[in-house]
N, C-alpha and C positions, 0 to 999 in steps of 0.2 A: 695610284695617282689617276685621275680621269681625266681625257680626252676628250674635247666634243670634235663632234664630225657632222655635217648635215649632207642629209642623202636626199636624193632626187629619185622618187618612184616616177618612172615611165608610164608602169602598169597600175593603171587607179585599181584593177579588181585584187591586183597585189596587195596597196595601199591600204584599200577597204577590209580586205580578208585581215592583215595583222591588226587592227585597229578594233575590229571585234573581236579578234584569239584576248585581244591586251585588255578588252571590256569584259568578256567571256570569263578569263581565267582571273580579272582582279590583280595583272600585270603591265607592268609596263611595256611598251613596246620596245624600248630599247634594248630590256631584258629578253626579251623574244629574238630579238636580231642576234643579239652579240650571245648566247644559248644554238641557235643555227650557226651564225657563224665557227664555234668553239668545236660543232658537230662536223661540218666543210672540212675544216683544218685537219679533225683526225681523221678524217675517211681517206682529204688525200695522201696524210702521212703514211695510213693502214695501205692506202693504193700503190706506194712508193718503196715501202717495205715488202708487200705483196711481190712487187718484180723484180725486187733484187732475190726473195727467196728461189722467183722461178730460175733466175740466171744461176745461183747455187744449182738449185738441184740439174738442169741439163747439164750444167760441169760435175755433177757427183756422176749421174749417168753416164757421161761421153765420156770420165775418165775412167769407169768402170768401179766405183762407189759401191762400199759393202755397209749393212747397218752396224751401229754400233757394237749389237750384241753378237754376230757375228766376229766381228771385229776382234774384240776382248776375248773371246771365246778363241781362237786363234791365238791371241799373243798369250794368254795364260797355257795354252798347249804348248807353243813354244818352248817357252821358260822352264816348263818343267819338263822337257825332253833334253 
């Protein structure tokens, strides 16, 4: 389903810059915006993902965190003692 939305560029050299990418590439500029925007959304997702991974690993760290294959390697010793 399509939405319109009208945007207010501040920055004419903004303005002008997509206006040629969208003459340039034989695109629409909408396509150009909502293509950026689509690109924003996952970098802040990746960004967001990004710090929960760090918050993991200083808790794998500070609780004293061993790698997997260590890991398994230990519990099949185990098992079979």
């Amino acid at each position: 389903m399509s939405k319109r939305m009208t945007v207010v560029f501040d920055d004419d050299e903004l303005y002008t810059a997509l206006k040629a990418e969208a003459a340039r590439t034989g695109r629409y500029a909408k396509d150009i915006v909502t293509e950026a925007l689509i690109e924003w959304f996952e970098a802040k997702e990746d960004e967001e993902l990004s710090q929960g991974l760090d918050e993991i690993w200083a808790e794998y760290k500070r609780d004293g965190g061993i790698d997997a294959e260590t890991f398994f390697t230990q519990l099949k010793a185990e098992a079979e003692s």
